[in-house]
N, C-alpha and C positions, 0 to 999 in steps of 0.2 A: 497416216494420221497427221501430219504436217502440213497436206496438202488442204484436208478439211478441214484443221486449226487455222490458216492462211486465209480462206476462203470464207470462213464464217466472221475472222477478226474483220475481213475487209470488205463486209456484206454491214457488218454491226455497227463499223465507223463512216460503211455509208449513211446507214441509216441514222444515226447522233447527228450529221452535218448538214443533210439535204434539207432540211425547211429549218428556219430561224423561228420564225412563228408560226409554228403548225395547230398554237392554238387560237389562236385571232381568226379566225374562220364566220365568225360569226359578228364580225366588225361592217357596220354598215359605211361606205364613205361617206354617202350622201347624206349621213346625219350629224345636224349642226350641233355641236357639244353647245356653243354660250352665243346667244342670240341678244341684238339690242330691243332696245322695248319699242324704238320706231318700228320695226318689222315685226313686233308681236299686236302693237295697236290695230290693223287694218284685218289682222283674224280674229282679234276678239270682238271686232265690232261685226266680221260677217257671220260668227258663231252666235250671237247674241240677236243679230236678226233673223237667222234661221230660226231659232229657238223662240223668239216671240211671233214670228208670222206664221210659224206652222200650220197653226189652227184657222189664220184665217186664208193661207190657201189651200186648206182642204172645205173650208165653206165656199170660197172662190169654186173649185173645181166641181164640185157636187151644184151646186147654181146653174154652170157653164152646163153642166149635162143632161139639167132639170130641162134646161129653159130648149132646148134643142130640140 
């Protein structure tokens, strides 16, 4: 009985000690918590000309395949 009380204590206080944050698993590094607005201006302007040339390069492309 002492031997499995031993064994289980020392099985239990492994397991409490081995990871400090065993809940952070889901922590991206790569992701920038506070960005300046110089490095946010140059994606809002290529997300906003995406978003307005869409349409005209899908007339572009349909053109390009008429005319072929």
């Amino acid at each position: 009985m002492k031997k499995i009380l031993t064994i289980g204590l020392s099985v239990l206080a492994l397991l409490a000690t081995s990871c400090k944050d065993w809940l952070d698993i889901n922590d991206n590094p790569n992701y920038v918590a506070e960005v300046s607005e110089s490095s946010l201006l140059p994606t809002g302007i290529m997300l906003t000309a995406a978003r307005v040339g869409y349409e005209y390069e899908l007339l572009g492309y349909f053109w390009a395949h008429y005319a072929v």
